[in-house]
N, C-alpha and C positions, 0 to 999 in steps of 0.2 A: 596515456590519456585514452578513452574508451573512445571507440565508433563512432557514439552520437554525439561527443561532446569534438570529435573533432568535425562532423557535420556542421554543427553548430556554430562552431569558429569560421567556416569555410563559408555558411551564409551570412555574419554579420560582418564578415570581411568583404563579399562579395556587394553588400549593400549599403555599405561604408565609401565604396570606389563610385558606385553609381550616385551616391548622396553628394559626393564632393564635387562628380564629376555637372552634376546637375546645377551645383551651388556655381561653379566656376561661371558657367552661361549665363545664369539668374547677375552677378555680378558683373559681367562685359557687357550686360543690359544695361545694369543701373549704369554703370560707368559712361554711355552713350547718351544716355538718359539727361544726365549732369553736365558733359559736355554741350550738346543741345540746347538746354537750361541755358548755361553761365552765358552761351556764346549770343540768347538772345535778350538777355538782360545788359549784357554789356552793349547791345546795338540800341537798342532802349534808352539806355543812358546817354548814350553820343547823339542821340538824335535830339533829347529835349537838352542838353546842353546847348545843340547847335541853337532851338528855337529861344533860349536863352539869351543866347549874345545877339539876337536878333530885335531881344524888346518884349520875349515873351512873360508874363508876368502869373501867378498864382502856382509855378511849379516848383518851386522852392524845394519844399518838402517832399516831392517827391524823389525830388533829385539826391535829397540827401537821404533817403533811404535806401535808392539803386546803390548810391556809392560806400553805403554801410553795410549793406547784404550781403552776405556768404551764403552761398548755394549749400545744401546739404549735403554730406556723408559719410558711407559707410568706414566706422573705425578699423578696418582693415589692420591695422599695424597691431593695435589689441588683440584679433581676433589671431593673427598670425604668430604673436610670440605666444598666447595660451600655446596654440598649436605647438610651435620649436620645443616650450618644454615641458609639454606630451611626450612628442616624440621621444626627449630627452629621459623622461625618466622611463619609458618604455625601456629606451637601450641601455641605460642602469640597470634596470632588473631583467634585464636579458646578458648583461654581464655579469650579472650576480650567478642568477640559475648557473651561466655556464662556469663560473669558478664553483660554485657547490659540486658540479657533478664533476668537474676536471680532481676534487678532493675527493670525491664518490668513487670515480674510478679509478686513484693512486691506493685508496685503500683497499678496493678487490681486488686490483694487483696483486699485492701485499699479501692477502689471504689466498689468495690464488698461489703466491710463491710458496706460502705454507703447508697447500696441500699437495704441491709439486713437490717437496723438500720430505713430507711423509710419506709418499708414494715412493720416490727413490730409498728411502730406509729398508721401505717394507719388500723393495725390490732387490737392494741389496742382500736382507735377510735370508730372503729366499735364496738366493743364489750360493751363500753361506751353507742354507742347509742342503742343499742341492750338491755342495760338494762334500759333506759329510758323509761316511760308512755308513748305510743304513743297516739296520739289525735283522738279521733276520730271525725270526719265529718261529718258523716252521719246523727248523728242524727240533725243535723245544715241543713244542705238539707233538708232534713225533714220536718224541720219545716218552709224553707224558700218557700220549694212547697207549703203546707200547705197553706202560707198564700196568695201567690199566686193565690191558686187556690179561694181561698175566697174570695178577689178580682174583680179576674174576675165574679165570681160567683155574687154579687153584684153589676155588670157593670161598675168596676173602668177601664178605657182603659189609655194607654201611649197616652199622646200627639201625635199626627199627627206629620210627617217628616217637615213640614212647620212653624210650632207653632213657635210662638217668644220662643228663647232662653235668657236666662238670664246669663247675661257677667259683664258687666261694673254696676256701682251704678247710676241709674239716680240722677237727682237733679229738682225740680217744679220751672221752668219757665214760665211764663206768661208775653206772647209778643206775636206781630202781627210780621207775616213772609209772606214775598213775595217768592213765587215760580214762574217761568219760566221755559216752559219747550221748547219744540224744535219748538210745535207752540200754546201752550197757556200761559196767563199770571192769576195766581192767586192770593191769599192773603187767609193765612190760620192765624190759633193763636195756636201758642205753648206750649202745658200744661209744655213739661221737658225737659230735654238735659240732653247729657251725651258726653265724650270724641268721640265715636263711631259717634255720632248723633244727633239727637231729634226726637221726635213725635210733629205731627201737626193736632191738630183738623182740620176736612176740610169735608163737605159733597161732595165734589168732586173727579170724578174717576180718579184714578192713573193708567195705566198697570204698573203689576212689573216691574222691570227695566230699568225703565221710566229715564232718567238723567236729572235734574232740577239744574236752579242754584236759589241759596238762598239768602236771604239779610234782618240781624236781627237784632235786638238792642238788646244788653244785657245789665239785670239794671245797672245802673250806668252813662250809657250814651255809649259806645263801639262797634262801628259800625262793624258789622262780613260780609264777602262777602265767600261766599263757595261753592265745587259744591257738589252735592250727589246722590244717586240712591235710588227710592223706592225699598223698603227692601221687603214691609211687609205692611198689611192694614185689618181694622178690620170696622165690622158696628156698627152703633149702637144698645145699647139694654138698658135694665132700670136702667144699672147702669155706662156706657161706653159709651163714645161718638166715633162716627162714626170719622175714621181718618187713618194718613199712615205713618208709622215708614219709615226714610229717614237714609240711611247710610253715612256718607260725604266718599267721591273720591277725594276731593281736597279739601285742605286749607291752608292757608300760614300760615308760622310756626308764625308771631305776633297773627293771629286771633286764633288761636290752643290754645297759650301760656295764651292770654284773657280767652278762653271757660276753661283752666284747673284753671288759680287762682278762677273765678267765681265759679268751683266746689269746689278747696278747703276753699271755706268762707261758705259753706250748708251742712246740713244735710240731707245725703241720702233719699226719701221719698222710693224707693225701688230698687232692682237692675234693668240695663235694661234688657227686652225682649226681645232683637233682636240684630243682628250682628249691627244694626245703634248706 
């Protein structure tokens, strides 16, 4: 319950005690009041009685009103059992609250024991791996510097950012291939292909990203039409012919579906080096 709402309770309890307290006095008034009352109507009555049996005549009726009269009041017994069950369901619903919350709080037990009951696991756990060999690593670093440095030390370097990567398995083809590109026309022969691509013998200059269209025969007889981009190109040297790894950009899925059964009837001569 909030601040002001138990303010609140605390004033209409507090003006609730002075209301009753106030009522009670208002009440041992009237109460005096009626005694008073009865005790001079009853003397009233006894007197014209007396002048009654004496001869006295025209009171008749009054007499028989004193003796029919009931002095007033207050229903008290009414007012008092309203009140008992007030009270009454007051402490009803003040037994109720307290079995609601007596089930409120057997269920956060409950959940409380649950989080007591994960806590000892996770503290078990730990103790578990706490008695475990732990690994050590270092001496693994170690030795992986080590050889590193020896490496280097002997001038092994990492491939250049540029170097053909190796992705796909080529396969050795040998075919004459026509390149176009946006204003020349050439004619290279193709050692391999691969899904990506192929490589094309050619002593002729590419710029990277040169876009050429191609047009190949694969054994068999299978006319391939594609487009592609210079990838990638290498010179020659004593044991490498001078030539320019081609990525395809465009193929139609029959000439695609041709260049993959054509792979799978070979065996890989090695994987390719390049995104082609």
């Amino acid at each position: 319950m909030r601040d002001h709402d138990d303010d609140e309770l605390a004033r209409l309890e507090a003006e609730a005690v002075a209301a009753e307290e106030a009522l009670e006095a208002e009440l041992a008034e009237a109460q005096s009041d009626q005694a008073e009352v009865q005790s001079a109507l009853r003397e009233l009555r006894l007197r014209l009685e007396e002048e009654q049996s004496r001869g006295a005549t025209g009171i008749d009726a009054m007499l028989q009103n004193l003796r029919h009269l009931e002095a007033p009041g207050v229903p008290l017994e009414a007012h008092r059992a309203r009140v008992a069950e007030t009270r009454l369901d007051a402490l009803r619903a003040r037994n109720w609250v307290v079995t609601a919350l007596r089930e409120d709080l057997r269920r956060f037990t409950f959940e409380l024991g649950e989080c007591v009951k994960l806590a000892d696991t996770a503290r078990a756990t730990l103790t578990k791996l706490a008695e475990q060999p732990r690994i050590n690593v270092r001496p693994r670093l170690e030795r992986i510097r080590a050889v590193t440095t020896d490496l280097s030390a002997r001038g092994v370097q990492n491939e250049p950012s540029n170097a053909p990567r190796r992705k796909r398995p080529r396969i050795r083809m040998e075919t004459e291939i026509d390149l176009q590109s946006a204003s020349n026309l050439f004619t290279g022969y193709s050692e391999n292909i691969s899904q990506g691509g192929l490589f094309i013998a050619t002593d002729d200059t590419f710029e990277l990203g040169t876009e050429v269209d191609l047009a190949f025969t694969l054994p068999g007889g299978v006319d391939v039409r594609a487009r592609g981009e210079v990838k990638w190109h290498r010179e020659e040297s004593d044991d490498v012919t001078a030539g320019v790894g081609i990525s395809f950009t465009h193929i139609s899925d029959a000439a695609r579906a041709a260049v993959e059964r054509f792979l799978e009837l070979r065996e890989p001569i090695y994987h390719e080096e390049s995104e082609a």
